[in-house]
C-alpha positions, -999 to 999 in steps of 0.1 A, spaced: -92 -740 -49 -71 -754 -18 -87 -791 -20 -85 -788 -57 -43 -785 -56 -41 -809 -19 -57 -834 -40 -38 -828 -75 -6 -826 -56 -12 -855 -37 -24 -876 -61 10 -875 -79 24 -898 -49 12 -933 -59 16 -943 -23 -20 -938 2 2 -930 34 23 -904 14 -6 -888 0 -23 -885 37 9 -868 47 9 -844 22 -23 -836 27 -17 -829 67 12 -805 63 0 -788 35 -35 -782 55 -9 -772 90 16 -757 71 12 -726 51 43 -724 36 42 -761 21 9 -754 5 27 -722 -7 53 -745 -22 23 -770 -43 10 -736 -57 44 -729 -78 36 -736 -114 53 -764 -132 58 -772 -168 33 -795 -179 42 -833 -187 76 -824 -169 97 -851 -150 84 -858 -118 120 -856 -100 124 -824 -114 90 -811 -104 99 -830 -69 131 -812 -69 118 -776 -75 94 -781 -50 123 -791 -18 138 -759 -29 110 -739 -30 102 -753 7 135 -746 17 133 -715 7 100 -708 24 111 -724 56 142 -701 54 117 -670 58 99 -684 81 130 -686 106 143 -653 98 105 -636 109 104 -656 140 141 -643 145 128 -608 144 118 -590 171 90 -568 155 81 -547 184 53 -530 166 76 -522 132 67 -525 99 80 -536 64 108 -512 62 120 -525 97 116 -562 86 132 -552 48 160 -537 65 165 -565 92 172 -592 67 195 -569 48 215 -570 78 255 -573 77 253 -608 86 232 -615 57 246 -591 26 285 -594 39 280 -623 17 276 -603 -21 300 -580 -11 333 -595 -32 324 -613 -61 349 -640 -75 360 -627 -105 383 -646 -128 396 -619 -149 436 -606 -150 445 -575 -138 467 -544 -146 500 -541 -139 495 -523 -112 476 -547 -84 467 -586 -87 438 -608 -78 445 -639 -51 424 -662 -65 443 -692 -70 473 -686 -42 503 -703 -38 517 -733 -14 530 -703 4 502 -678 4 479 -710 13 501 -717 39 499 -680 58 460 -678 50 459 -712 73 480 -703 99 462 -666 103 428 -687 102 445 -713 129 448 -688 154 409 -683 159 400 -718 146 391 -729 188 368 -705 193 353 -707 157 344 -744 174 334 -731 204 312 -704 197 269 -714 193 240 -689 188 212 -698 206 182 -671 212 148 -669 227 122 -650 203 87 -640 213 53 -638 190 23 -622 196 6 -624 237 -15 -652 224 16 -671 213 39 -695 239 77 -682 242 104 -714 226 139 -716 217 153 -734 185 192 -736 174 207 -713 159 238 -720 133 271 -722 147 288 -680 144 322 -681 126 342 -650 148 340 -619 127 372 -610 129 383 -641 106 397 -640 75 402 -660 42 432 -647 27 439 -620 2 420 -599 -20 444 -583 -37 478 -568 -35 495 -533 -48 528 -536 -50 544 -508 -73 556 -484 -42 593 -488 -34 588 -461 -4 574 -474 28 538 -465 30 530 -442 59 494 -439 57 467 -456 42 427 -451 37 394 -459 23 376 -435 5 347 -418 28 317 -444 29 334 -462 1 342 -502 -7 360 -496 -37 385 -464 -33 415 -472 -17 445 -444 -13 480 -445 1 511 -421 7 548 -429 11 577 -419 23 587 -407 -14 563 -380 -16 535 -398 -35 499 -404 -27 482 -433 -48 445 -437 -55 437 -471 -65 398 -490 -71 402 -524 -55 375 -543 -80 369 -549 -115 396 -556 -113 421 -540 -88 444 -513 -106 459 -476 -103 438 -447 -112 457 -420 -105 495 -413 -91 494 -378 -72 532 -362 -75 543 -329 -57 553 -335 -24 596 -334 -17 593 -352 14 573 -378 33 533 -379 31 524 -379 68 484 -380 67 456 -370 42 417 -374 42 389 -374 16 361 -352 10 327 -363 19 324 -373 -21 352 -383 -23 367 -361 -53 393 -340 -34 420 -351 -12 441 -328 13 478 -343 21 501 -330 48 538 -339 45 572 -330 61 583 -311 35 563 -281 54 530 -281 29 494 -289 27 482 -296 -13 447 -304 -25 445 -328 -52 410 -332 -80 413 -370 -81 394 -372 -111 421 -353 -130 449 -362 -109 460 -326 -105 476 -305 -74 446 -274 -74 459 -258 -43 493 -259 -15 497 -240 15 530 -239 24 538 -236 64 567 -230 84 568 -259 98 560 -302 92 528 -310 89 518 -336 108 483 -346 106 453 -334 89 409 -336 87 383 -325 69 352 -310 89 329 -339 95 298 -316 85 315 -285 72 339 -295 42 351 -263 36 374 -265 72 407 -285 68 420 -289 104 461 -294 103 483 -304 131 522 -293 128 555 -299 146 552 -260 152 527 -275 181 500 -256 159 463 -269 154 447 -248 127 420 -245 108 421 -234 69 396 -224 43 394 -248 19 381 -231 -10 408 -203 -11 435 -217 13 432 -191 42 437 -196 78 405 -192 100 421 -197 128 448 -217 151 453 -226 186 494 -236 203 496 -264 224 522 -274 243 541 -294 217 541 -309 187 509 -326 175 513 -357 155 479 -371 156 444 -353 155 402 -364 150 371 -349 149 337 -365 165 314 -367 143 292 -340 150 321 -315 143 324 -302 177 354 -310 189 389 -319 177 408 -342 196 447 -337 195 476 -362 204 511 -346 208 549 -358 213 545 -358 246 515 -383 254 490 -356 257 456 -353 240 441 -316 238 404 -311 234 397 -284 213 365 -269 208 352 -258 167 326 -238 159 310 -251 130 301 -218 112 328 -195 121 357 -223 118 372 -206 152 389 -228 179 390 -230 216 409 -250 238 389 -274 263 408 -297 283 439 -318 286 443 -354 291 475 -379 299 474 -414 286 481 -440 310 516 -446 298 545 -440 324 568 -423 294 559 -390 274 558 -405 240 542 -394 205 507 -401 195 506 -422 161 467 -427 162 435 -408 175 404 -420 162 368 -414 174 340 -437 169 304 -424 178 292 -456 194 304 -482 216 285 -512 232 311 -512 263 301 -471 271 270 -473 252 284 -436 240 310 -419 217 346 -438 215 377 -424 212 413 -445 205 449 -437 212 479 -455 201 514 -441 214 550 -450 200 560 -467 229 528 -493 223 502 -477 246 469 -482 233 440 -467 249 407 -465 250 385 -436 262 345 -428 262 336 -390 258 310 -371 270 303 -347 240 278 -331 267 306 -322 292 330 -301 266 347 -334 254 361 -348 285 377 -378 279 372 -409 310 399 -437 303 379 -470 304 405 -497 292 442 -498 282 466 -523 268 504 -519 269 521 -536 239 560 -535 228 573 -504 217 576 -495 185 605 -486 164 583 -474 132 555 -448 136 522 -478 135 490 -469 133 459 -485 149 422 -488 138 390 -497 155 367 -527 142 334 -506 146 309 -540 133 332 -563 147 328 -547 180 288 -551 175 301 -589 189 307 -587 228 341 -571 230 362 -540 215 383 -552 182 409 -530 177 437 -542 150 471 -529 149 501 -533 130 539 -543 143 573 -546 139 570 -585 131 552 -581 95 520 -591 113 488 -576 114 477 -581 152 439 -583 162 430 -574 203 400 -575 219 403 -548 248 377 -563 269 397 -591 279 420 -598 308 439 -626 287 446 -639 259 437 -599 245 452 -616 206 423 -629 187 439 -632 151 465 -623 130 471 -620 97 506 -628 83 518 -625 48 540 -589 45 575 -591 46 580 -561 64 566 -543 91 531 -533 90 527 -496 91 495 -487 83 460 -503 83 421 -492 71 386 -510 66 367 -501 37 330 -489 44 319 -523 46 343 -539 69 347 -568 47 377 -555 35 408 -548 54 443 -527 40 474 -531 52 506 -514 41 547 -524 51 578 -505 51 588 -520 18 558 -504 0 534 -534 -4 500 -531 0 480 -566 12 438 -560 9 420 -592 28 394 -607 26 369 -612 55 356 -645 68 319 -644 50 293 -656 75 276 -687 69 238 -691 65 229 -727 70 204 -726 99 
């Protein structure tokens, strides 16, 4: 059967020395006799049978590169299926051009301005040298029988790059204070103001408002999503905690406090505990389903900031005076305990804006945990979750002050690169990109294109989408660099 097609393929070429050549790499080279075994129409053009067949061998060739780029180690398919569907090979479907109009209530970028063209460059230009510089090149083993090599690889484009815009929500006349993803979601996107509101938006097909959550007198100061993402729970300053169904845009449930509330979580494991911090310097735990407190813990003063790791464990509070607390949960019970205390490495007592944890970083090879403090301290911390919590300062970064209450985020896959992305908002309408791990020139990127200053920022659950609010109430979603796969 294999002569039979060589020699039908091969006789096709009218030229002797072609049809030897075909005939060696077909016999050497699986894949091309893979390629000769495609069907064609009959009496079809020969260019187009020529054609199909390059592609097909590109294709094949393609495969071939990926497998030798994977390090089996004794896996099987399901390791190998779920190697080449890989971030750096599905990043690529994840935002669809679409050409349709949208709602009122957001807009496509798909055919920007001179101006919008213009900041999309110059947030590209700042990473455009090292775009040049950077090259993957990798060893790969096969089997004992098989000689080690190296081959090129294709030149990276840094992962913290962006394209431009995705979308933008511009109906809010309040600044926005907070804004999030919903959990393990690409496509809910919520914010609240300074107005009282929260907004729940979808950011595809095409972008728009689904529901505007009213009932809060005073400024939203934090919320959080359930683990499906149906109910949020909203602190604000106007001393309450409400819990909204999405789905029919209702307030189900407020518990009203003495005093602001700050910040607020939902039990990583356990949904039914909703963890509040207040200016009453309280950290407290509620009942979700009927609103009661479990239990509550003081502090030494007012706590502005507050995350759980994600076993549900701990909680980790910031407060006003540059102090983060951490508190011991028990995941049954709901009861708290207070660990341990520990200072930032800022020289002023200044409030906490952002604590996030993150379960895994390359740099500690462990459990994370960020700080961001009003007078532009960011930190960064490993925990022991084995050793009650304790936090170990492991690199720090002192930026300008800021006038506004700014939030920061971590860049948990760009950080799977060597270094620890963290991106940050300012006073300058800019949304600022550092890399923690180095001594200079810390700025990788940055993205320009608000008119105000940047308050608030989130990643969607695939990190090719970032969010972005101002003081003015705009809300800018980008679009990530997509990663090239020419080999």
């Amino acid at each position: 059967m294999a002569d039979q097609t060589i020699e039908k393929c091969s006789s096709e070429v009218g030229d002797d020395e072609k049809k030897q050549r075909i005939k060696k790499n077909v016999t050497e080279d699986p894949e091309t006799f893979s390629c000769m075994l495609q069907p064609c129409p009959a009496n079809s053009d020969p260019n187009y049978v020529g054609i199909r067949r390059l592609l097909l061998f590109g294709k094949a060739e393609s495969g071939v590169l990926r497998r030798k780029d994977w390090r089996c180690n004794g896996k099987g398919y399901v390791a190998y299926r779920n190697f080449i569907n890989r971030p750096d090979n599905w990043i690529n479907s994840q935002i669809p051009s679409r050409g349709s109009t949208p709602g009122a209530s957001g807009r496509w970028i798909h055919s920007p301005s001179q101006l919008s063209l213009a900041l999309e460059m110059e947030s590209l230009n700042g990473s455009k040298d090292l775009r040049e510089s950077q090259t993957l090149s990798r060893t790969v083993s096969f089997g004992a029988n098989s000689s080690d090599f190296e081959y090129p690889r294709r030149k990276a484009e840094p992962a913290y790059s962006f394209v431009g815009m995705h979308c933008i929500f511009d109906e809010c006349k309040a600044m926005v204070t907070v804004i999030k993803f919903g959990h393990m979601s690409s496509d809910i996107l919520a914010y609240g103001a300074t107005d009282g509101t929260l907004t729940v938006c979808t950011v595809s097909e095409p972008p728009s408002v689904m529901k505007k959550l009213t009932g809060h007198s005073k400024d939203v100061t934090d919320f959080d999503f359930t683990l499906n993402n149906q109910y949020i729970a909203s602190s604000s300053l106007d001393k309450t905690v409400r819990v909204w169904d999405i789905p029919k845009g209702l307030c189900i449930r407020v518990i009203y406090g003495v005093a602001s509330q700050l910040c607020i979580r939902f039990h990583p494991v356990n949904n039914n505990f909703l963890s509040v911090g207040n200016a009453n310097r309280e950290a407290s735990v509620f009942n979700f389903s009927t609103g009661r407190l479990i239990s509550k813990i003081v502090v030494d003063s007012e706590i502005t900031a507050l995350d759980y790791d994600h076993t549900g464990q701990f909680i980790f509070c910031g407060d006003t005076q540059g102090s983060i607390y951490t508190v011991k949960v028990n995941s049954h019970q709901g009861t708290l305990s207070r660990s341990h205390r520990t200072r930032t490495s800022s020289k002023h007592k200044s409030e906490f804006t952002t604590i996030q944890y993150r379960s895994f970083s390359l740099l500690t090879q462990g459990p994370v945990l960020l700080s961001l403090t009003r007078d532009g301290s960011l930190s960064f911390f490993s925990v022991s979750l084995e050793m009650q919590g304790y936090l170990t300062l492991r690199c720090s970064l002192q930026l300008a002050p800021r006038l506004h209450s700014i939030r920061a985020s971590f860049c948990p896959l760009l950080s799977l690169e060597k270094g620890e992305y963290i991106v940050i908002g300012s006073e300058d309408a800019t949304v600022y990109f550092y890399d923690l791990t180095r001594l200079k020139n810390t700025c990788v990127n940055k993205l320009q294109g608000h008119g105000y200053p940047v308050i608030a920022v989130a990643w969607n659950h695939g990190e090719n989408l970032l969010a972005s609010s101002d003081f003015g109430g705009t809300v800018i979603v980008w679009k990530r660099e997509k990663t090239k796969q020419k080999m």
